[in-house]
N, C-alpha and C positions, 0 to 999 in steps of 0.2 A: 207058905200057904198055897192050895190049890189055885188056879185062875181058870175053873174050868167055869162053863155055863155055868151050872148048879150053883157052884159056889158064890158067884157074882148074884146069881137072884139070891140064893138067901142071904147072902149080905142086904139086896135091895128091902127083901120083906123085914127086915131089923134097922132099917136106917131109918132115924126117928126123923130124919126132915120130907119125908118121901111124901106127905100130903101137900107137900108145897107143889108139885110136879100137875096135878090137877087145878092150879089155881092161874096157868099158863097157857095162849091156845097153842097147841105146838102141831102143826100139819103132819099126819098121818105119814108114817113111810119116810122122816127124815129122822135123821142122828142132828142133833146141831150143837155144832161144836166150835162156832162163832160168839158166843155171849161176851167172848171179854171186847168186842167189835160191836156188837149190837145185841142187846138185850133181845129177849123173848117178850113177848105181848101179853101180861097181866089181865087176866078175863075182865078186872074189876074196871079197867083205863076203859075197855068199851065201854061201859055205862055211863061212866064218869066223864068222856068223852060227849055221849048225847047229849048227857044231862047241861053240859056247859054248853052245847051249842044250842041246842033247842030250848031249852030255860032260861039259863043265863042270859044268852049273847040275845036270840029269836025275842024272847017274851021280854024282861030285865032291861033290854038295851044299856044302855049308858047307866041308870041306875045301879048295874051290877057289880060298877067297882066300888061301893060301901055294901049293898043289900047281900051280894056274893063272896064280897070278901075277895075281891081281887086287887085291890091296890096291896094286903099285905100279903099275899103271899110270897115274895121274895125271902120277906124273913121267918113268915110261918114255913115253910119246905127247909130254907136255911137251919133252923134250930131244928127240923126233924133230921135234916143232914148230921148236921153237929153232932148228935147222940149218937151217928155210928162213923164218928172219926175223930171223937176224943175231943171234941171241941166244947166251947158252953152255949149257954143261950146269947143271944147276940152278937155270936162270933163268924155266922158263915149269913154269906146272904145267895141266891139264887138272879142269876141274871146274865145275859150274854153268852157269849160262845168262852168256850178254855181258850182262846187264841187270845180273845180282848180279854180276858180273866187275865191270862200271862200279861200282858202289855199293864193293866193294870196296880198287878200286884209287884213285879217288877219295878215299875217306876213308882212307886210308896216309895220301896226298899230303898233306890234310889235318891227318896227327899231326906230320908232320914241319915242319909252317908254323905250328903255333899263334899266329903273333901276328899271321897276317894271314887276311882273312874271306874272300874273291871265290872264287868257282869260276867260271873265264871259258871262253865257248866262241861258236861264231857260230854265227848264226840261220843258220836250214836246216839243222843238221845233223842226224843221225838220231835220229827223235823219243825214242826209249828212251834218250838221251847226255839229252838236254834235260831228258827228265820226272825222271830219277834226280838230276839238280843240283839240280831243283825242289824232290825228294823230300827230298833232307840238307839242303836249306836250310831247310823248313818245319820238320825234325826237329831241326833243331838251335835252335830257338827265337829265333831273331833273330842267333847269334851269327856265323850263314854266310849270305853271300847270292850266289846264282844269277843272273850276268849274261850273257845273248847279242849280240855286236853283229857287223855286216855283216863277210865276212870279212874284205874289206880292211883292217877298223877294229882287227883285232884285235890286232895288234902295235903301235898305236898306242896303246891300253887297259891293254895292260901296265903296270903300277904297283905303289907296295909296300907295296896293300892285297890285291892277288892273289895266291893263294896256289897254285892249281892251275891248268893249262888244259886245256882238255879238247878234242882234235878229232880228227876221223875223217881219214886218210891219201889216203884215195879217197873222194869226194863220193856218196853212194849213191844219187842220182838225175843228177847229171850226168857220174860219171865221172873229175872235176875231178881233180886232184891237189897236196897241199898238199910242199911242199919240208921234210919231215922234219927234217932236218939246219939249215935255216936260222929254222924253226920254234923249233928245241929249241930253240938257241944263242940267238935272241929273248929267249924266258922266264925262261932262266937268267942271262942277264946284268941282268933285271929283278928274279931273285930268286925267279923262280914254281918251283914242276914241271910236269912234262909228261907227260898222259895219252895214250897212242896204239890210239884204234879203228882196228883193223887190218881189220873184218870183208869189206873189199872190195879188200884189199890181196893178206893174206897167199895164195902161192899163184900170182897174178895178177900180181903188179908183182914187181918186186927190190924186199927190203927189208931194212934194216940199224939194228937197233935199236942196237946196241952202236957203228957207227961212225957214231952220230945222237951218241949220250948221250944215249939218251932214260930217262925215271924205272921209267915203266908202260906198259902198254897192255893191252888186250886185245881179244877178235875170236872170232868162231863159229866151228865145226866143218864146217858144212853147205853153205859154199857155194864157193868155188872146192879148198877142200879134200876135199871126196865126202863128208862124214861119216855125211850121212842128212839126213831130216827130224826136227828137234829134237834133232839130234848136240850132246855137251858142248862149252863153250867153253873158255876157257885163260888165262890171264893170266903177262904179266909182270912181273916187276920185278927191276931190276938188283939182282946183287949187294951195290952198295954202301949200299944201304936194305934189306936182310934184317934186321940188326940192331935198327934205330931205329924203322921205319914197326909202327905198334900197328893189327892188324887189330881193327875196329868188330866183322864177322861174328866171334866166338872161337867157332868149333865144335871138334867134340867131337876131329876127325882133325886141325887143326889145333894141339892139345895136344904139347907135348914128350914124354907119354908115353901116350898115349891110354887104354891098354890098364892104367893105374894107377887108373883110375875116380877121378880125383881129387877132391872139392868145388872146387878153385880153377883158374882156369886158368893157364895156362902156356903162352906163344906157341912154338911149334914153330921150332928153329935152321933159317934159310934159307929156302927156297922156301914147303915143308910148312905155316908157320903161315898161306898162306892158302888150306889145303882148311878146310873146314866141313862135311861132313857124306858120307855113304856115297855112295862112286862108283857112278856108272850104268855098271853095265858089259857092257851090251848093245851101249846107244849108245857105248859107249870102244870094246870090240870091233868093231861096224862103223867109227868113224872111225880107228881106227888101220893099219883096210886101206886108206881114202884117202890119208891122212898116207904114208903107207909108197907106195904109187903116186907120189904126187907126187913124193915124195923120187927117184924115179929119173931123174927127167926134169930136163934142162939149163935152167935157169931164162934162162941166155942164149935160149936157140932160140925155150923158150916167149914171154919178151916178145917176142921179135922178130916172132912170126908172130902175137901178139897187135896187136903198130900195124901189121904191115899188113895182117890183116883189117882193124882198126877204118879204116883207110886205102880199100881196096878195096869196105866197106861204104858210106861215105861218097861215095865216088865214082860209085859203083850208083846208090846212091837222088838223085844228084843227074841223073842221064841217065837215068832212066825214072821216076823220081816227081817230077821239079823242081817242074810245075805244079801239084802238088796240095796246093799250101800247108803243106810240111813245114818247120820252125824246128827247125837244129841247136841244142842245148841244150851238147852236148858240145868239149872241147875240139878245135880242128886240130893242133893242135901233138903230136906224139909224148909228148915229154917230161911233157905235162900232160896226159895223158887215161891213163884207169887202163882194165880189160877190159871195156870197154863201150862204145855210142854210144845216145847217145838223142837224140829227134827230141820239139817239140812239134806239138802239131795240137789246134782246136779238135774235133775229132770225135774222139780220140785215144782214150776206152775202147772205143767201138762199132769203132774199127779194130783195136785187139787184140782184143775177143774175135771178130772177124771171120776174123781171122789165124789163132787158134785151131782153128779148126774146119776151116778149111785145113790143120791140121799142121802151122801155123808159130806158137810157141811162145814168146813173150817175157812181160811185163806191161807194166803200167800204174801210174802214181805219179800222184795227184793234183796239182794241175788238170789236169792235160792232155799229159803226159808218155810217150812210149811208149819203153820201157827193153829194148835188146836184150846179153844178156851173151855176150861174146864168150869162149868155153873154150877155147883152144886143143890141148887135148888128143884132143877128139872132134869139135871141129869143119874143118868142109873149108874150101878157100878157094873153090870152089862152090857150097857151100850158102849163100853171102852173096849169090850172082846169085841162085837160085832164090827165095830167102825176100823179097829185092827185088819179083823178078816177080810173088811170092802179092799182093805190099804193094799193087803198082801195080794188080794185079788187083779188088784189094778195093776200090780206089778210082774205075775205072772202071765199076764196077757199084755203086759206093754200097753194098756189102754191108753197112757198115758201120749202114745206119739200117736197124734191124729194135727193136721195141718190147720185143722182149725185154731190150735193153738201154739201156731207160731209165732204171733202176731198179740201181744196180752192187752186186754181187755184196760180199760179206762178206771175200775174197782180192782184191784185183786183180791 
């Protein structure tokens, strides 16, 4: 098929999710091709944003967590989460950062395995999964140990000193995508459970935690979901562990009766006992206008116009950047590639922040990795030829060697 201009708009004027793109504020004169990093701004969080400071919080004061409806939402956002990750109602709750989501979904997994030690996961996966296994195994005094091995290795590692496994769904630098369902079934017929980082999933791919059998998972607010920057994360855990899994964090919202000020604690029936502490409810407020956008949109359409950008991106950069030593990192295959394509190059941070400044907008992953997320909700299948041509351009002029970026920046 053609990839010329033309043919990209009139694919755009036929792409039945394209009124979603106006419901985003997106600055003028940029491509942004960060979303699997940080959502785009949902016009609707502005209002919803005032409306909770200036009503809510301003007029409401204290009253607001019954009048407003702010004590539930944890699990009202939660069950709007759950409907687009396969989950049921009272299965995901909203709360804390994915870093204390891992820590706590993790150590469940852990209460329910006491007679076996490993928390197994593979190398490369995203550093805050790795350093948190690191974390309970140092704190647990020898009696847990934190192992990574190649992914391929990991279903061979399975054994029945492993007690948890821990992996991310979508690869957060290549995109990659691990087979869920064939995943899970591995572990549990070895005896493990199974943690699922969602963070570059949910939103992006179809995902079916419930027809995995998966234990737990959890995943951030902020990136293909809109939440914001530093929006709450969420966690799972089925049903059938509500009972047995003993939360490590026992906070105080986590308590069966919170508001009895107890001395002891007392793990809260079902979801509930894993909040810990007072809801952010600015950040709930604004990601529950993303969550709620998402939810409108056919997860069918969206993956589909998710692989063939990533298809049409691919095909771009190989007919006007071939020669300029770019290494796909990402899958070709549909099935395996999650919303994104990345490319390596040894010059790879000087070519995004060159891109940058052109108003073409992705990052940068260590070594050498330039990472473009593909959102199909704001993006055209146009702006994949345009942000090519910036690419090609940067490389035809070398824009890329400027001294400014010798030295990388604190974000990439």
């Amino acid at each position: 098929m053609s990839r010329d201009r033309a043919a990209l708009e009139a694919l755009d004027r036929e792409d039945p999710l394209r009124g979603f793109r106006q419901r985003f504020a997106l600055p003028e004169g940029v491509l942004y091709l960060d979303g699997n990093s940080l959502g785009a701004l949902p016009r609707a969080a502005m209002a919803r944003l005032e409306r909770t400071v200036v009503e809510e919080w301003g007029e409401g004061l204290i009253t607001s967590w019954l009048a407003a409806d702010w004590m539930e939402a944890p699990r009202r956002v939660g069950d709007k989460i759950a409907a687009l990750i396969g989950a049921g109602p009272g299965e995901v709750i909203v709360a804390d950062s994915t870093s204390v989501n891992v820590f706590k979904a993790v150590t469940a997994a852990l209460s329910l395995r006491p007679e076996r030690s490993v928390i197994l996961s593979e190398t490369g996966n995203f550093p805050t999964d790795l350093y948190m296994m690191q974390g309970i195994a140092a704190f647990s005094g020898g009696r847990v140990r934190a192992e990574a091995v190649a992914g391929d290795a990991v279903l061979g590692r399975l054994g029945e000193d492993v007690a948890v496994l821990l992996l991310t769904q979508v690869h957060y630098k290549t995109g990659a995508v691990h087979d869920m369902a064939e995943m899970t079934r591995a572990a549990h017929a070895a005896g493990a459970l199974v943690v699922w980082d969602l963070s570059h999933s949910a939103g992006a791919i179809p995902v079916d935690l419930n027809g995995a059998g998966a234990d737990f998972a959890v995943g951030c607010g902020y990136k293909f979901l809109n939440g914001g920057p530093g929006a709450p994360a969420y966690l799972f855990a089925a049903q059938r562990h509500h009972g047995a899994a003993v939360p490590v964090l026992s906070g105080w919202l986590g308590h069966a009766e919170p508001f009895a000020f107890e001395d002891g604690y007392r793990p809260a029936d079902g979801i509930a006992r894993f909040l810990c502490g007072t809801p952010p409810v600015l950040g709930m407020a604004a990601l529950e206008c993303g969550v709620d956008l998402m939810a409108e949109a056919d997860m069918g359409a969206l993956r589909d116009k998710s692989l063939r950008l990533g298809r049409i991106f691919m095909e771009l950069m190989e007919t006007h950047c071939g020669e300029f030593g770019f290494t796909l990192v990402s899958p070709r295959e549909d099935a395996r590639r999650g919303s994104q394509v990345s490319f390596a190059h040894p010059q790879g941070y000087g070519i995004m922040q060159a891109l940058k400044e052109r108003g073409v907008i992705g990052d940068f992953r260590a070594p050498d990795v330039l990472r473009f997320g593909l959102t199909p909700l704001y993006l055209r299948y146009a702006d994949m030829l345009e942000a090519v041509l910036q690419i090609r351009a940067v490389c035809e002029t070398r824009a890329w060697y400027d001294p400014r970026w010798k030295v990388r920046a604190a974000v990439t």
